[in-house]
Backbone as a printed PyTorch tensor [residue, N CA C, xyz], in Angstrom:
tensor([[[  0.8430,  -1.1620,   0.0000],
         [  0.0000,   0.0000,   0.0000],
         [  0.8970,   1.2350,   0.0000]],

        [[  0.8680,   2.0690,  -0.9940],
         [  1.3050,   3.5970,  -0.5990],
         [  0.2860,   4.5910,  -0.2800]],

        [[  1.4000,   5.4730,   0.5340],
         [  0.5090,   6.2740,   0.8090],
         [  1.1530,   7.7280,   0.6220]],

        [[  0.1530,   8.7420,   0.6350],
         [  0.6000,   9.7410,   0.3840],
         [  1.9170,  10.6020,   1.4850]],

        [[  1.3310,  10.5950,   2.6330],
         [  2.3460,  10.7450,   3.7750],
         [  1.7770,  10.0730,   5.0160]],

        [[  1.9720,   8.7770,   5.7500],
         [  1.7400,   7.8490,   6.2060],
         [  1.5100,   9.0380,   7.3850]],

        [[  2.4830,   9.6560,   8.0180],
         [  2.1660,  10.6430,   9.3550],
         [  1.3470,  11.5800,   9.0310]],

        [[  0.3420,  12.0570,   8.0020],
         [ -0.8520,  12.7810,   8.2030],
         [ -1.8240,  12.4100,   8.6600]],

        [[ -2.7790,  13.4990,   9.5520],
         [ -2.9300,  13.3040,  10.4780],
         [ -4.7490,  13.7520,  10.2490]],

        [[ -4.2220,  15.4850,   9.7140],
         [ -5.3950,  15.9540,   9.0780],
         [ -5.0730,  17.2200,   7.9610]],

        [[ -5.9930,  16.6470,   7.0470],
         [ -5.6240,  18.0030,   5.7260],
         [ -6.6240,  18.7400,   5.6420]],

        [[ -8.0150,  18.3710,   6.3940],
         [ -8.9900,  19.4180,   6.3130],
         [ -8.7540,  20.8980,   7.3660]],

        [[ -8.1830,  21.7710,   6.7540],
         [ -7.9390,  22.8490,   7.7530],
         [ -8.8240,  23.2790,   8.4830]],

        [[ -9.7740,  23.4500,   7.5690],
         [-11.4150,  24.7210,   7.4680],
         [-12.5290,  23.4550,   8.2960]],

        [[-12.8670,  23.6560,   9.3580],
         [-14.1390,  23.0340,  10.0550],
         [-15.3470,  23.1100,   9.4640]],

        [[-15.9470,  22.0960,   8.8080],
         [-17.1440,  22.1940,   8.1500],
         [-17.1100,  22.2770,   6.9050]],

        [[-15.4460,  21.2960,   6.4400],
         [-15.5000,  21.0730,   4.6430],
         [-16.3350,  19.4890,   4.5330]],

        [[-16.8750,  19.7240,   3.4080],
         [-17.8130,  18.3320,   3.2150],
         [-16.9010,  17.6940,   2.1250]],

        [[-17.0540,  16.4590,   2.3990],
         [-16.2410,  15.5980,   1.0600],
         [-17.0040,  16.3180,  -0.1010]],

        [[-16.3850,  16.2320,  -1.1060],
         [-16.6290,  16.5450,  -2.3230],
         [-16.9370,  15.5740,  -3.1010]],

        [[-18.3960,  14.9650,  -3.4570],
         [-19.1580,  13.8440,  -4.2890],
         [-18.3780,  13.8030,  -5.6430]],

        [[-17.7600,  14.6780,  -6.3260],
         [-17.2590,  14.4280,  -7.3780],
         [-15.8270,  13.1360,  -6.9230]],

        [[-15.8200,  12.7050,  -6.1730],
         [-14.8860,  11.3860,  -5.8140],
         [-15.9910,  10.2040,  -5.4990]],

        [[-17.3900,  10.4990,  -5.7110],
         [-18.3160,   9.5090,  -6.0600],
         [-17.9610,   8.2440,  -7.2590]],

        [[-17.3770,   6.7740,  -6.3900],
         [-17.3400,   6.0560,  -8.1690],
         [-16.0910,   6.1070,  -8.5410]],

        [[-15.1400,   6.5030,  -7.3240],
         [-13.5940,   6.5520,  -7.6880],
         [-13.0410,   5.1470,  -6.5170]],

        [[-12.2950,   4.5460,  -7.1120],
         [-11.8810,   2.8640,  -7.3150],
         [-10.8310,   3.0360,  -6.7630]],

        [[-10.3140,   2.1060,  -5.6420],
         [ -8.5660,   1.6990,  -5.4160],
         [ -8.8450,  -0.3220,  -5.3990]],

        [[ -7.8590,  -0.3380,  -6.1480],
         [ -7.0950,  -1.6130,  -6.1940],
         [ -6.0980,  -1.9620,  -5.4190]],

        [[ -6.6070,  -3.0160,  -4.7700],
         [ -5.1140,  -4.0790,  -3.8350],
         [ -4.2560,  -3.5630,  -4.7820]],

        [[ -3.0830,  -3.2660,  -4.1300],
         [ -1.5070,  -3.3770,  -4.8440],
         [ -1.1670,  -5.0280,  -5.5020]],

        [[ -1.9380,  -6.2370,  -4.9780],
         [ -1.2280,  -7.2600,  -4.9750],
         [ -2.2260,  -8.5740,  -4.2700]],

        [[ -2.5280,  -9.4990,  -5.0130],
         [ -3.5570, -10.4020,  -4.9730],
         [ -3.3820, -11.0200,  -3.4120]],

        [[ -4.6040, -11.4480,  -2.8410],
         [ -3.9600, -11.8950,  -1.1050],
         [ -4.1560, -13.4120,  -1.0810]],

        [[ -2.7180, -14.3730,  -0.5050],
         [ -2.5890, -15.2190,  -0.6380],
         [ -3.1010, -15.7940,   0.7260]],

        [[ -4.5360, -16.4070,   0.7380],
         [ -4.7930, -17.1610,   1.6580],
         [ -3.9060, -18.4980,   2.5900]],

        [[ -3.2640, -18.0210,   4.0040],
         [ -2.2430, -19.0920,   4.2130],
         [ -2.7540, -19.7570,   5.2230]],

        [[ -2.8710, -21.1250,   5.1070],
         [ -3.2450, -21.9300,   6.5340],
         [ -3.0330, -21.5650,   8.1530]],

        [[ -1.4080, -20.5430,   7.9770],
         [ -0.9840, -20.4350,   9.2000],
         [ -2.0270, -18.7830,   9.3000]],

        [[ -2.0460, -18.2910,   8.3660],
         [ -3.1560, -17.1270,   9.1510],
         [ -3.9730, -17.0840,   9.1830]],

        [[ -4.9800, -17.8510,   8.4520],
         [ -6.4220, -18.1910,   9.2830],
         [ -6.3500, -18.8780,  10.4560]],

        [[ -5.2090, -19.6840,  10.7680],
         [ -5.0010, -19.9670,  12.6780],
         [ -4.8950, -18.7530,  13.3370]],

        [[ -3.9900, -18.4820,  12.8910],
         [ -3.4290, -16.8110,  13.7410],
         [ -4.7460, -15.8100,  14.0340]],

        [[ -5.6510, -15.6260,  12.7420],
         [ -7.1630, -15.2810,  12.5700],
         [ -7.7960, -15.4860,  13.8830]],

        [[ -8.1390, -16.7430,  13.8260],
         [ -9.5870, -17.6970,  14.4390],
         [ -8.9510, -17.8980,  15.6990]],

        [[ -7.6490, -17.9370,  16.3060],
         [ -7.1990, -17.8720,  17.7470],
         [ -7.2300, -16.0640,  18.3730]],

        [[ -7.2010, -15.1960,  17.6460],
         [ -7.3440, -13.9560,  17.5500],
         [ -8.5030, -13.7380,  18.2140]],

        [[ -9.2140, -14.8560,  17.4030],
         [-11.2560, -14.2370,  17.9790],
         [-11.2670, -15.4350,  18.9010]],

        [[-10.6140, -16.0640,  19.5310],
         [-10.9820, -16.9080,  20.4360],
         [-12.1860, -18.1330,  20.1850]],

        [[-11.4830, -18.2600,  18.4820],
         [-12.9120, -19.4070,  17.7890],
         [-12.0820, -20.5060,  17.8190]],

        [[-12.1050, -21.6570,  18.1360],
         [-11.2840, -22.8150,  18.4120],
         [-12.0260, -23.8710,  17.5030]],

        [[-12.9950, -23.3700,  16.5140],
         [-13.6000, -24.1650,  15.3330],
         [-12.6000, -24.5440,  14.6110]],

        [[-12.7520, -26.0310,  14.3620],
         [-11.2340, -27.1370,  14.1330],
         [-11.1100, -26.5590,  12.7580]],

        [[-12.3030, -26.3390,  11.6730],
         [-12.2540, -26.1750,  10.1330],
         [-11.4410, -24.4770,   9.9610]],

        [[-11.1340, -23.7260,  10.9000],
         [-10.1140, -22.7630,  11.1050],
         [ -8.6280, -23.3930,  11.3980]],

        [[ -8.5730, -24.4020,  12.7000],
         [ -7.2660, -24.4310,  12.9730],
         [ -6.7620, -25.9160,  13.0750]],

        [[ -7.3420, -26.6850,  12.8130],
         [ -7.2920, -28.0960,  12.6120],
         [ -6.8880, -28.7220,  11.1230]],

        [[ -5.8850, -28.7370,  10.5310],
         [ -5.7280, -29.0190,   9.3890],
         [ -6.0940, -30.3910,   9.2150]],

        [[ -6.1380, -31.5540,   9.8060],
         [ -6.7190, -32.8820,  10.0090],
         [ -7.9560, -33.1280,   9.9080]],

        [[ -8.4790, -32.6850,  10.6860],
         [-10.2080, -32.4610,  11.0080],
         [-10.3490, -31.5680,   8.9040]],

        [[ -9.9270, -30.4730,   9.1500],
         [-10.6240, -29.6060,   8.1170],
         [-10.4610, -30.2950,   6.6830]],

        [[ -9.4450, -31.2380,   6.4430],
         [ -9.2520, -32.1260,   5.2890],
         [ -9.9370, -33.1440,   5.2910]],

        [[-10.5780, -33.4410,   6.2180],
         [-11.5310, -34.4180,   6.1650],
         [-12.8960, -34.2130,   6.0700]],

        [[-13.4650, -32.3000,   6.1030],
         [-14.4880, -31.8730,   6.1170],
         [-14.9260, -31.8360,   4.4600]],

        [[-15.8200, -31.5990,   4.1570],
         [-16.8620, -30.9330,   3.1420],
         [-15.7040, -30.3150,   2.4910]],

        [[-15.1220, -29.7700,   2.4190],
         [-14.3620, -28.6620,   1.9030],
         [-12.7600, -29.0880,   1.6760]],

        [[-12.4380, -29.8400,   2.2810],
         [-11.0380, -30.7260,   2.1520],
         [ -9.9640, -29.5040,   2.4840]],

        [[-10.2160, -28.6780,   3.2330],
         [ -8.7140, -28.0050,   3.7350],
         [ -9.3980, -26.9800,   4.8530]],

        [[ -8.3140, -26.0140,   4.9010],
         [ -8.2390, -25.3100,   6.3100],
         [ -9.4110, -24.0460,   5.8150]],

        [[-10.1020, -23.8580,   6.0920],
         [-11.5790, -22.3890,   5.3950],
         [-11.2270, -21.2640,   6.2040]],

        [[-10.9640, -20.3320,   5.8100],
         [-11.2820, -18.8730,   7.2390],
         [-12.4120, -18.5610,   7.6130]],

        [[-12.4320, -17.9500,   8.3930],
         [-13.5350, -17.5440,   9.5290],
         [-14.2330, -16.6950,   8.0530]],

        [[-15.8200, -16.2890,   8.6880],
         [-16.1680, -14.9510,   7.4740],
         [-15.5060, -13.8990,   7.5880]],

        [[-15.5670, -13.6930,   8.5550],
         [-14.9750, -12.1990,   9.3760],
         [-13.3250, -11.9050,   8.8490]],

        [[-13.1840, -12.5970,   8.2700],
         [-11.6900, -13.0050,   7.4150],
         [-11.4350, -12.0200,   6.2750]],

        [[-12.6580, -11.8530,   5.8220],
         [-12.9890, -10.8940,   4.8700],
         [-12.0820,  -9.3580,   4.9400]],

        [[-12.2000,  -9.1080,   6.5130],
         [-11.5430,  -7.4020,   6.4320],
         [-10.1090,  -7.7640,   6.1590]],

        [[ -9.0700,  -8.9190,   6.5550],
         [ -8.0800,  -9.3170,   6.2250],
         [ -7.9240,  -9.0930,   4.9800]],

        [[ -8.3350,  -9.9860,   3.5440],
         [ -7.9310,  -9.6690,   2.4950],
         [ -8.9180,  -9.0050,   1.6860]],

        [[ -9.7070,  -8.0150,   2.2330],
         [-10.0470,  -7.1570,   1.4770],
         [-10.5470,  -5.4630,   2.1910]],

        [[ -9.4590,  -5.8760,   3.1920],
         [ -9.2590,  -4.4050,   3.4950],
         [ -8.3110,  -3.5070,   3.2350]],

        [[ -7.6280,  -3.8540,   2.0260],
         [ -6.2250,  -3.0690,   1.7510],
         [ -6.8970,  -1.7710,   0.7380]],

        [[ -8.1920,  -1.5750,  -0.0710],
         [ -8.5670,  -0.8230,  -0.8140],
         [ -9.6100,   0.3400,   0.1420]],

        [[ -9.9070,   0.1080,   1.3750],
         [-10.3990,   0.9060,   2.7320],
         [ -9.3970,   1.9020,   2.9920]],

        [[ -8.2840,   0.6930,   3.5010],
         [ -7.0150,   1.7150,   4.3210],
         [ -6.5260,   2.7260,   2.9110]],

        [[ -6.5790,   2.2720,   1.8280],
         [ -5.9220,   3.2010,   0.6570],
         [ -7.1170,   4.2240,   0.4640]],

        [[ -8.4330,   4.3680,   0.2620],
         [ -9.2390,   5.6000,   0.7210],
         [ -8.6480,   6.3280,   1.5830]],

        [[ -8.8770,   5.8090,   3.1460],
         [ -8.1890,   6.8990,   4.2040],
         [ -7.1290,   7.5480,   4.0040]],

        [[ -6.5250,   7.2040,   3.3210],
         [ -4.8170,   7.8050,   3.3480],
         [ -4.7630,   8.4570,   1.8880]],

        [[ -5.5950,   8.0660,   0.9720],
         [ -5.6510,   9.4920,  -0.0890],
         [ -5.9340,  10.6610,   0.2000]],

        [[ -4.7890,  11.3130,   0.1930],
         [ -4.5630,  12.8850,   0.3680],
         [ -5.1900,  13.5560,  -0.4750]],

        [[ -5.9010,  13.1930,  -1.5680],
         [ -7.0010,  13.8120,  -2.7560],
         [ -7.8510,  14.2850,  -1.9660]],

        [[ -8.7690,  13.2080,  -1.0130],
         [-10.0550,  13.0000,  -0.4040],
         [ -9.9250,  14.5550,   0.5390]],

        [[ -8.7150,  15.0110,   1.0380],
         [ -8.6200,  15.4250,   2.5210],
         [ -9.7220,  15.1200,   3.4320]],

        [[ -9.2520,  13.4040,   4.1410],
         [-10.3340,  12.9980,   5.1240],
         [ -9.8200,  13.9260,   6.6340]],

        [[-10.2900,  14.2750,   7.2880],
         [ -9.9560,  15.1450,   8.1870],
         [ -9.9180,  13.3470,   9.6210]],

        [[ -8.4230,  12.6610,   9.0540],
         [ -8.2160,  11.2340,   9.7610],
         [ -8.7840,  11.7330,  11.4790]],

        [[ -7.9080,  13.1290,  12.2150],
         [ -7.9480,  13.1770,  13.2580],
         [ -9.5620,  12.9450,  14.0620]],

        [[-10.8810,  13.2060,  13.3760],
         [-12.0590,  13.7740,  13.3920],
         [-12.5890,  12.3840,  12.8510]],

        [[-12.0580,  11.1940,  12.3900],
         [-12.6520,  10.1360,  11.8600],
         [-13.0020,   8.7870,  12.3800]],

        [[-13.8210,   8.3070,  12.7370],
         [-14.2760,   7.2650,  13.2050],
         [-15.3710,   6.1740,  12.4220]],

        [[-14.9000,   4.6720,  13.0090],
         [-14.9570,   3.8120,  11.7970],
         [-16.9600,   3.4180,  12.3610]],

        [[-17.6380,   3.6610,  11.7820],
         [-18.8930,   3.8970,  11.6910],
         [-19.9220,   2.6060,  11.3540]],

        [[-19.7130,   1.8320,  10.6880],
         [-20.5350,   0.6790,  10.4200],
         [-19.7240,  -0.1930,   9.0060]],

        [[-20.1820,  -1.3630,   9.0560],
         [-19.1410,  -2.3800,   8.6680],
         [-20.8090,  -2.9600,   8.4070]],

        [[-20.8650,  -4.0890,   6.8870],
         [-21.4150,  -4.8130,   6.0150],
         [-20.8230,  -5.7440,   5.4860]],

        [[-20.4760,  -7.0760,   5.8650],
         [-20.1220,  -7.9850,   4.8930],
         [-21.1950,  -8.8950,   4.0630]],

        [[-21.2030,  -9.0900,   2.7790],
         [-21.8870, -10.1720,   2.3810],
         [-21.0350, -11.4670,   1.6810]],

        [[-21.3110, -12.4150,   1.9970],
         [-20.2920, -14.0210,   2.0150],
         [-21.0700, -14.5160,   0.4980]],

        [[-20.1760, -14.9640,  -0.6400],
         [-21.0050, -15.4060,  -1.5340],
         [-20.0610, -16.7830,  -1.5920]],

        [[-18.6770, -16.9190,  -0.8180],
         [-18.0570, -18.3910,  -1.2990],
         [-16.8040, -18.2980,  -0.4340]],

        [[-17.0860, -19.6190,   0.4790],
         [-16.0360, -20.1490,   1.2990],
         [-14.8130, -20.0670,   0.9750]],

        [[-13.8410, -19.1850,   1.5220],
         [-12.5070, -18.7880,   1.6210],
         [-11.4230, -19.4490,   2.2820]],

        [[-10.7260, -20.0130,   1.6150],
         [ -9.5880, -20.9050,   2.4090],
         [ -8.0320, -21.3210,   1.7640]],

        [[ -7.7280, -21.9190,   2.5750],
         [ -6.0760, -21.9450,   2.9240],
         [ -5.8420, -22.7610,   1.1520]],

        [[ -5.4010, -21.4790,   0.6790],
         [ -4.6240, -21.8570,  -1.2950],
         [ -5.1160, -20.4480,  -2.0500]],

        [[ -6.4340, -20.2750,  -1.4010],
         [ -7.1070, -18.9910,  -2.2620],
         [ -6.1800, -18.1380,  -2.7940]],

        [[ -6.3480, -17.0310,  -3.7930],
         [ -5.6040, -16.4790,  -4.1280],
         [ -7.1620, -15.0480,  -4.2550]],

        [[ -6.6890, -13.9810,  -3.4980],
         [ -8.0340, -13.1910,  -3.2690],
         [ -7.4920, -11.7860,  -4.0260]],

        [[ -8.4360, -11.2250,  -5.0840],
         [ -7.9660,  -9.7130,  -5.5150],
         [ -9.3240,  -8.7460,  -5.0130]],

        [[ -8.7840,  -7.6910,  -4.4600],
         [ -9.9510,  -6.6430,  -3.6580],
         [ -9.6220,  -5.5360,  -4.4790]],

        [[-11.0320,  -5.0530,  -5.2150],
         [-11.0010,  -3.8980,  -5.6140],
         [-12.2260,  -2.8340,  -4.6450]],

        [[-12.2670,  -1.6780,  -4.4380],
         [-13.1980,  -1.0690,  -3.6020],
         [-13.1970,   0.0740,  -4.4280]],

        [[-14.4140,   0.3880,  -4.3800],
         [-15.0740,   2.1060,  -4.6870],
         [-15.8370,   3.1200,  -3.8500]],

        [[-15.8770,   4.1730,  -3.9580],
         [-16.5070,   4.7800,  -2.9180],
         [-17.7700,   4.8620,  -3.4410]],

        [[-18.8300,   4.3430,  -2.5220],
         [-20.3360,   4.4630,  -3.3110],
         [-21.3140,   5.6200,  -2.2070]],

        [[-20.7230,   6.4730,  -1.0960],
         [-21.3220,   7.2910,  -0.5580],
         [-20.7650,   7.9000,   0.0160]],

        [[-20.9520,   9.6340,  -0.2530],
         [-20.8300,  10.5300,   0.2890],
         [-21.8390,  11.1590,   0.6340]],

        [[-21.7930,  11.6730,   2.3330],
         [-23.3540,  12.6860,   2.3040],
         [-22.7340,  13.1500,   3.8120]],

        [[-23.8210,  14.0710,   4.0510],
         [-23.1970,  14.7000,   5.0600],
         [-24.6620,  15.0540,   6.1230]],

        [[-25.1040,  14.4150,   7.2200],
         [-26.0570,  14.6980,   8.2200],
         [-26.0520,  15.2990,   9.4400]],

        [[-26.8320,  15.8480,   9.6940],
         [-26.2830,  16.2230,  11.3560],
         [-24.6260,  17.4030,  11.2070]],

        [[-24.4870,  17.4980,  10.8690],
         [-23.0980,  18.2750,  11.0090],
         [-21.8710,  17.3950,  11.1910]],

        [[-22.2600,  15.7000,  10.3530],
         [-21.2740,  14.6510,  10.3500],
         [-21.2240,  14.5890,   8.9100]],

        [[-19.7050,  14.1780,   8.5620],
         [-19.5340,  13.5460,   7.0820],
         [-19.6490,  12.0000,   6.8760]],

        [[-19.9780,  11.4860,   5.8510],
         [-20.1550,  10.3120,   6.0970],
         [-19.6340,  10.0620,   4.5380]],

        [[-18.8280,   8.9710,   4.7130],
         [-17.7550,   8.0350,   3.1510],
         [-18.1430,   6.9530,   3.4920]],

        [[-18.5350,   5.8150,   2.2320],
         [-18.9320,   5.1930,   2.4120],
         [-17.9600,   4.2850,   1.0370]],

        [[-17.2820,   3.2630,   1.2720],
         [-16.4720,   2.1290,   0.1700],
         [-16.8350,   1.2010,   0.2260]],

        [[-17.0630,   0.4460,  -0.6440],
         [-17.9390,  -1.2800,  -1.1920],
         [-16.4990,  -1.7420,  -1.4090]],

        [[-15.9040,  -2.9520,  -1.2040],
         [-14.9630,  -3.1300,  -1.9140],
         [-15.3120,  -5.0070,  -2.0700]],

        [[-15.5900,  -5.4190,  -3.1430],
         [-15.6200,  -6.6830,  -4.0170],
         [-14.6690,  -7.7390,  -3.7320]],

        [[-14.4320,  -8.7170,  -3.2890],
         [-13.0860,  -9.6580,  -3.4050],
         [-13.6140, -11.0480,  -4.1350]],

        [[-12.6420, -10.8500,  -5.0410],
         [-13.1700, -12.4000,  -5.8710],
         [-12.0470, -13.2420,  -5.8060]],

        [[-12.3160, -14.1250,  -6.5300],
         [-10.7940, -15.3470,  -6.0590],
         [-10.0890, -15.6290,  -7.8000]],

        [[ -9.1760, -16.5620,  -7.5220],
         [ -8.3310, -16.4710,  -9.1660],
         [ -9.1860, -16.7630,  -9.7330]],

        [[-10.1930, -17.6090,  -9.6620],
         [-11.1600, -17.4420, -11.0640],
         [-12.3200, -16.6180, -11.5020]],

        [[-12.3790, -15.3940, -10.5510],
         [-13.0580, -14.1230, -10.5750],
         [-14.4960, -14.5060, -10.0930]],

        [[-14.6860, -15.0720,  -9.1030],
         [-15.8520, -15.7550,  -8.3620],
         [-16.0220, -14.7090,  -7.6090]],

        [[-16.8000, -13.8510,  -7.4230],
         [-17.2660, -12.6860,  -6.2450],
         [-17.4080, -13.9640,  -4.6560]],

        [[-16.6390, -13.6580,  -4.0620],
         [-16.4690, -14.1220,  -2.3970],
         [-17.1620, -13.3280,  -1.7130]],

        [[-17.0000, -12.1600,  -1.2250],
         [-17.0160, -11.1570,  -0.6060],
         [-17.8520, -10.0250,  -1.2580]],

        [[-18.2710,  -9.1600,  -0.5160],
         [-18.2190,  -7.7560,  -0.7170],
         [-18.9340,  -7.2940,   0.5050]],

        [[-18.0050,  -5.8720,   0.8370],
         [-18.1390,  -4.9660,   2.5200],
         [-18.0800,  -3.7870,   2.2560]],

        [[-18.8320,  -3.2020,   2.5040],
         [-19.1290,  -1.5270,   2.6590],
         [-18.8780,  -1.4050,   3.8700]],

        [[-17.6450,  -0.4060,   4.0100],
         [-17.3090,   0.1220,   5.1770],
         [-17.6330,   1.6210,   5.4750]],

        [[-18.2230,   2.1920,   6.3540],
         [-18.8600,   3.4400,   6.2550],
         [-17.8820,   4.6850,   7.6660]],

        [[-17.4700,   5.1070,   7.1100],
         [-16.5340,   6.1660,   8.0150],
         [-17.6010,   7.8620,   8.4770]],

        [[-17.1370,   7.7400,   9.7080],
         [-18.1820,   8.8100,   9.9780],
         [-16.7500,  10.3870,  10.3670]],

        [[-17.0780,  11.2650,   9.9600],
         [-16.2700,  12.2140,  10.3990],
         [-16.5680,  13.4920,  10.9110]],

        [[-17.0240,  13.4100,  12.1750],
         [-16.8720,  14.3340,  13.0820],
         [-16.6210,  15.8200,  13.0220]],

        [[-17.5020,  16.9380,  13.2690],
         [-17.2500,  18.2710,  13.0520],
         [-16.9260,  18.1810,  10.8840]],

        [[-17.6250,  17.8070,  10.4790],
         [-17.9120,  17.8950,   9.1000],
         [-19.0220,  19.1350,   8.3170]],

        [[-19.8680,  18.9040,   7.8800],
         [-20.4040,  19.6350,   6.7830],
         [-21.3270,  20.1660,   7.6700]],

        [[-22.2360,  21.5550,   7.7330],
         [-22.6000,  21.9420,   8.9100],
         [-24.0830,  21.4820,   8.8350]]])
């Protein structure tokens, strides 16, 4: 992931700038396809304190329905949150980061994810609006697998504080 200057903090000077909708429908791409690995969907599913064997049981999970190690759903922000964090940190947007808080989270599951996958996340921003004297960004971002199977897709919705009046 690059970023514009990793230590910014905030570029909105002026209190009460509203995102600008003309970044409505503007796209970031993973740098780099995400390689589903057995050892981090363990690392994952011990994380959340899920001790479900088809996470960390490679024995058990080769003998399941599915013949290998599957990630959790919730696995999802893992490899397809790299086109989120690249929103926040576009210095185009000026998200005012200091004033920003992560607001509501949507996943929808269309196909079991597991240890070989090979996952590409593209995300777009599909909402800007501004209520209450809050800004609100809103990114869908898609993850399909090497054979372009839609897995995933999560709208992550960022709320930002002292925004549009």
């Amino acid at each position: 992931m690059v970023f514009d200057d990793p230590t910014r903090v905030a570029d909105n000077e002026e209190v009460g700038e509203v995102i600008d909708n003309k970044f409505l429908g503007k796209k970031y791409e993973a740098s780099d396809s995400y390689d589903i690995a057995r050892t981090k969907i363990k690392e994952y599913a011990m994380s959340l304190i899920d001790h479900n064997p088809l996470y960390i049981d490679r024995k058990v999970a080769e003998k399941s329905e599915f013949g290998r190690v599957v990630a959790p759903p919730t696995f999802a922000v893992v490899y397809g949150g790299e086109p989120a964090g690249m929103m926040l940190m576009d210095g185009e947007l000026k998200l005012n980061l200091a004033m920003l808080v992560h607001g509501e989270q949507d996943i929808e599951f269309f196909d079991v994810v597991g240890q070989g996958d090979e996952i590409t996340s593209v995300g777009e921003i599909t909402e800007i609006y501004e209520k209450k004297g809050l800004d609100f960004i809103s990114i869908t971002v898609e993850s399909k697998n090497a054979e372009g199977k839609l897995v995933a897709r999560a709208k992550y919705t960022f709320v930002i504080r002292g925004g549009g009046s």
